[in-house]
Legacy VTK file of the C-alpha trace (Angstrom):
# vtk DataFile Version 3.0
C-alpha trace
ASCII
DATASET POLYDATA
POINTS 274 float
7.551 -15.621 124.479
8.676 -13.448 122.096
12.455 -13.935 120.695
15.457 -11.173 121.132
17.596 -9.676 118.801
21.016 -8.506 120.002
23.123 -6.248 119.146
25.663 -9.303 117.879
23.122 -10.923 115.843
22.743 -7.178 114.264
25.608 -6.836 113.213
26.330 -10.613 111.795
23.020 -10.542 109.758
22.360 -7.037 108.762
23.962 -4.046 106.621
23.871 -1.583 109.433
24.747 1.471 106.782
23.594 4.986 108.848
20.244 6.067 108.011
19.410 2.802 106.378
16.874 0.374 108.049
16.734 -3.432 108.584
13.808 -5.795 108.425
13.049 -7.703 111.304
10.426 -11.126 111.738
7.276 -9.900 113.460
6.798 -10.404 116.954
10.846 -10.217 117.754
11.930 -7.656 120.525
15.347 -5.654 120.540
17.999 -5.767 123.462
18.955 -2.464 124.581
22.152 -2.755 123.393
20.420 -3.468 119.826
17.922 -0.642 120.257
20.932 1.570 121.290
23.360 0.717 118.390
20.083 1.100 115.942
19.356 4.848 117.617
22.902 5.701 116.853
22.954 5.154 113.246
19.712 6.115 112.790
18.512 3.166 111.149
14.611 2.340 110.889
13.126 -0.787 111.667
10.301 -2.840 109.923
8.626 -5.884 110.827
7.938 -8.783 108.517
5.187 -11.037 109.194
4.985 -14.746 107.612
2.501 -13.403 105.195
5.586 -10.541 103.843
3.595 -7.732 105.458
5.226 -4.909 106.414
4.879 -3.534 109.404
6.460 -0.181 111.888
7.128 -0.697 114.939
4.710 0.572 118.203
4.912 3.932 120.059
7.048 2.133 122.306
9.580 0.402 119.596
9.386 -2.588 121.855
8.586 -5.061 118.122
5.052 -4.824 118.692
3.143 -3.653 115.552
0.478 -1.881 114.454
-2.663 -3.447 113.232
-2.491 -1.925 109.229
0.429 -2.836 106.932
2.780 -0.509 105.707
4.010 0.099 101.913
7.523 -1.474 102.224
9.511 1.253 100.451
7.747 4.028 101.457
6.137 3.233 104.864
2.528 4.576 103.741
-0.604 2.593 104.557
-2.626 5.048 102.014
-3.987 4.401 98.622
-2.845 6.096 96.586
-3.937 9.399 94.246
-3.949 9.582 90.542
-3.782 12.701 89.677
-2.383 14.072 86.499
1.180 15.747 86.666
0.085 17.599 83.399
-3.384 18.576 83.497
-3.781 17.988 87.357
-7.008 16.396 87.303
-7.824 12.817 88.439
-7.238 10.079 85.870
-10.138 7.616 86.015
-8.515 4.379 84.821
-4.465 4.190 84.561
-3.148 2.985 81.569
-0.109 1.122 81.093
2.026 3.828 79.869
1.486 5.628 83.517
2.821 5.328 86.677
3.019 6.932 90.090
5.799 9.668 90.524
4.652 10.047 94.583
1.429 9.579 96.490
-0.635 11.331 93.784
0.877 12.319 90.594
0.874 10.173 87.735
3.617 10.241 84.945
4.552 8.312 82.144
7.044 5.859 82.419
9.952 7.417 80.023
10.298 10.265 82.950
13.487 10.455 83.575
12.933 10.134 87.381
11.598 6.850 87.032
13.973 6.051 84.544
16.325 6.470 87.553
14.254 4.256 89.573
14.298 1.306 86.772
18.663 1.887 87.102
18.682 1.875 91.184
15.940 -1.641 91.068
18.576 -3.326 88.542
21.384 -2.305 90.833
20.110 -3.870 93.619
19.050 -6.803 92.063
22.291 -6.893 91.235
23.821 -5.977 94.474
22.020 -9.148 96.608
22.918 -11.643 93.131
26.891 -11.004 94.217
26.228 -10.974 97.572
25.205 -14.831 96.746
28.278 -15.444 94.802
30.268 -13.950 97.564
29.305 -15.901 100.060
31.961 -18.319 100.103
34.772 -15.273 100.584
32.126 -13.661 103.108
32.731 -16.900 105.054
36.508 -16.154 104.915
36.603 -12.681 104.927
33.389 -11.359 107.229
34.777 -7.608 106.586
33.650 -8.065 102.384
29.973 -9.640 103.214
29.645 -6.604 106.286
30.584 -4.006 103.925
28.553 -4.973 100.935
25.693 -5.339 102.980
25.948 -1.929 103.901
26.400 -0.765 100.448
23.008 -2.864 99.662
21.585 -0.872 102.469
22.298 2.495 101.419
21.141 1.080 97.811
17.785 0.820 99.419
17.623 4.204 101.597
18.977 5.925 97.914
15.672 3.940 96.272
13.283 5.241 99.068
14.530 8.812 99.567
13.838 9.735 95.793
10.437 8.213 96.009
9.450 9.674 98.943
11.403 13.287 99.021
13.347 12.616 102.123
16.925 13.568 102.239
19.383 11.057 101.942
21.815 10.405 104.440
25.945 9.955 103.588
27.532 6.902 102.968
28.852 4.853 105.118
30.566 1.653 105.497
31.221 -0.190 108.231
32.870 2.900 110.516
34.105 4.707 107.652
32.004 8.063 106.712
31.590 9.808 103.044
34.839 11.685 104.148
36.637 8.502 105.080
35.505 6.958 101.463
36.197 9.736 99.476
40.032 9.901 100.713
40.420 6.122 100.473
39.513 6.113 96.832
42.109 9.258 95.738
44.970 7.384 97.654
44.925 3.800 97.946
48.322 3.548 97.931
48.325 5.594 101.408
45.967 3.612 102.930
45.469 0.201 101.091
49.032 -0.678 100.826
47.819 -0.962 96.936
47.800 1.858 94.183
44.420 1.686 91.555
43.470 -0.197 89.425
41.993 -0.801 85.793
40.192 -4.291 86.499
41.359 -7.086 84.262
41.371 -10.980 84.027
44.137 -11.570 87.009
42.311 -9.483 89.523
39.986 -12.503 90.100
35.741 -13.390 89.893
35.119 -11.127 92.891
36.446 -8.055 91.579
35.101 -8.398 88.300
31.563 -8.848 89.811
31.851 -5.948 92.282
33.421 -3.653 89.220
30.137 -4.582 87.552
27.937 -2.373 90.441
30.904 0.003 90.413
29.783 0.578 86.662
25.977 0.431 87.166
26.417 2.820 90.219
28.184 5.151 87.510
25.244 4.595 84.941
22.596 5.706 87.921
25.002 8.955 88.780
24.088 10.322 85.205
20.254 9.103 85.062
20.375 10.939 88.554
22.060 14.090 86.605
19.924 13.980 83.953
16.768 13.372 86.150
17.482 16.455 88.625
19.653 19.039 86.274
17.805 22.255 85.980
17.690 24.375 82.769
20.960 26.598 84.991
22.996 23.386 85.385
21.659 23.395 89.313
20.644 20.295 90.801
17.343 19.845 92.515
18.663 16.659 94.820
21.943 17.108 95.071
21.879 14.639 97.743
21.494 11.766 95.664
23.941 12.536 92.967
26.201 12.635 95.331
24.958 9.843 96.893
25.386 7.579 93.810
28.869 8.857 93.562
29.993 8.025 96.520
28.996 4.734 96.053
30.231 3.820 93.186
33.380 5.079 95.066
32.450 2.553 98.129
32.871 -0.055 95.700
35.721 0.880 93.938
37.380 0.695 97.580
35.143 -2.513 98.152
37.178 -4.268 95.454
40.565 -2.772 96.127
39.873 -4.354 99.575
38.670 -7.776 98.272
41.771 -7.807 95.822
44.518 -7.088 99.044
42.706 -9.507 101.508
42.914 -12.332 98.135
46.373 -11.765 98.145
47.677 -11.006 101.341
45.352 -12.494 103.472
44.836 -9.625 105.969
43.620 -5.664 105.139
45.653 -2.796 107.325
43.336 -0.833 109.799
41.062 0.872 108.535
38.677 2.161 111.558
37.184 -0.945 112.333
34.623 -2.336 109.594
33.380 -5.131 111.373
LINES 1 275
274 0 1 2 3 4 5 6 7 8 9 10 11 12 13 14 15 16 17 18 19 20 21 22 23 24 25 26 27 28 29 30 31 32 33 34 35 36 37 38 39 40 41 42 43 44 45 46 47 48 49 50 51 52 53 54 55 56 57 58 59 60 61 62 63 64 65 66 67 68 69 70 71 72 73 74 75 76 77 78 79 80 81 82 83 84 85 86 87 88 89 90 91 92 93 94 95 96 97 98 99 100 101 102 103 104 105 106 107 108 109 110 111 112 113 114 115 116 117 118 119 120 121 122 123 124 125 126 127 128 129 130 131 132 133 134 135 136 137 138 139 140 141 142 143 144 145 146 147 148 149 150 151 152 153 154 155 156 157 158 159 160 161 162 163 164 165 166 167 168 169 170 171 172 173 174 175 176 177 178 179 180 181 182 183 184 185 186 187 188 189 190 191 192 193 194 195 196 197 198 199 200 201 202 203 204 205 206 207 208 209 210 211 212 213 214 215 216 217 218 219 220 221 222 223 224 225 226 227 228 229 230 231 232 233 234 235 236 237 238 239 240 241 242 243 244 245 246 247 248 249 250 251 252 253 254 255 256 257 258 259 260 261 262 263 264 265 266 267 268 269 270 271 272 273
């Protein structure tokens, strides 16, 4: 019999960022409560099997899954082309200075847009490295580990929607939206009960780790500019530059949080990150 996932074991073990996408074991099946909370944010499901093949769910999304694995960033069960971005024709053996831009162009690796990708893979790495540190204070403090999680989410969905072209969806955290994020990091004050910050030595290890994404969120914002700027200062993907910056806004509000629950023990409502 297969095993269920709820919609309370959802939201204790995964970043549930909208438009993001958890990874479930192969072979579970979701509640309806679980199925109904995942249609609302619009978040994708894979299964994993005990091999670490990726697979999508069936027609029905009941967890069974299809028989071919899936790439696990980009969903495609294709090989892929190598064609030339320059000359267009195919290359017949890749060398190590080349890599694949999409499904079928190759590039070299100094392109800027995978330049970009190099920034968002060290981000992440870094991202899930203080999650482990934090997990003492996630203990404590369940609001931190949710809304990290849901940072490392959107990470991912920022990752796959350059590779694959598809738009990228706002920010969220917990229940607050881009909007929500955006105000929250021009007036802390107003809603934090605590004005900004210049991190230093006092704040504490958990501020100084999360100000370290803040900064490498900030370095990815101008690979991302420089990557996408057109010749009439226009952006081609505007949604990910602003993507990036609102995340390195999420954590600057991330560790403005961390720093009032360390010293008052409680953070004032906020719209319910949970």
């Amino acid at each position: 019999m297969p095993s269920w996932i709820t919609e309370t074991s959802l939201r204790a073990e995964h970043g549930l960022a909208h438009g993001s996408e958890v990874h479930l074991p192969e072979g579970v099946r979701l509640t309806p409560s679980a199925s109904q909370l995942l249609a609302e944010r619009k978040i994708r499901v894979k299964y994993i099997g005990d091999d670490g093949r990726v697979f999508l769910p069936d027609e029905t999304e009941a967890g069974a899954n299809q028989k071919a694995s899936v790439h696990p960033l980009t969903s495609a069960n294709a090989r892929p082309g190598n064609r030339c971005s320059v000359c267009h024709s195919q290359v017949e053996k890749k060398t190590e200075l080349l890599t694949l831009l999409d499904s079928e162009r190759l590039v070299p690796k100094t392109h800027p847009r995978i330049a970009l990708r190099g920034k968002l893979d060290t981000l992440i790495s870094q991202t899930v490295w203080v999650q482990t540190q934090f997990a003492a204070s996630f203990e404590k403090y369940p609001v931190l580990r949710h809304a990290l999680a849901d940072l490392r989410s959107f990470m991912g969905n920022l990752l796959r929607s350059e590779v694959t072209g598809d738009v990228q969806s706002e920010i969220s955290m917990g229940n607050l939206d881009d909007e929500t994020i955006h105000r929250i990091s021009h007036h802390p004050l107003k809603y934090l009960g605590h004005d900004h910050i210049v991190p230093e030595l006092r704040h504490g290890a958990n501020v100084s780790l999360l100000n370290v994404l803040r900064a490498m969120a900030r370095e990815a914002e101008l690979d991302a500019c420089r990557a996408f700027q057109t010749d009439n200062f226009e952006l081609t993907r505007p949604d990910i530059v602003q993507g990036l910056n609102r995340l390195s806004s999420a954590i600057y509000v991330l560790m403005l949080m961390t720093l009032v629950v360390e010293s008052t023990g409680s953070l004032p409502e906020l719209g319910g990150i949970s």
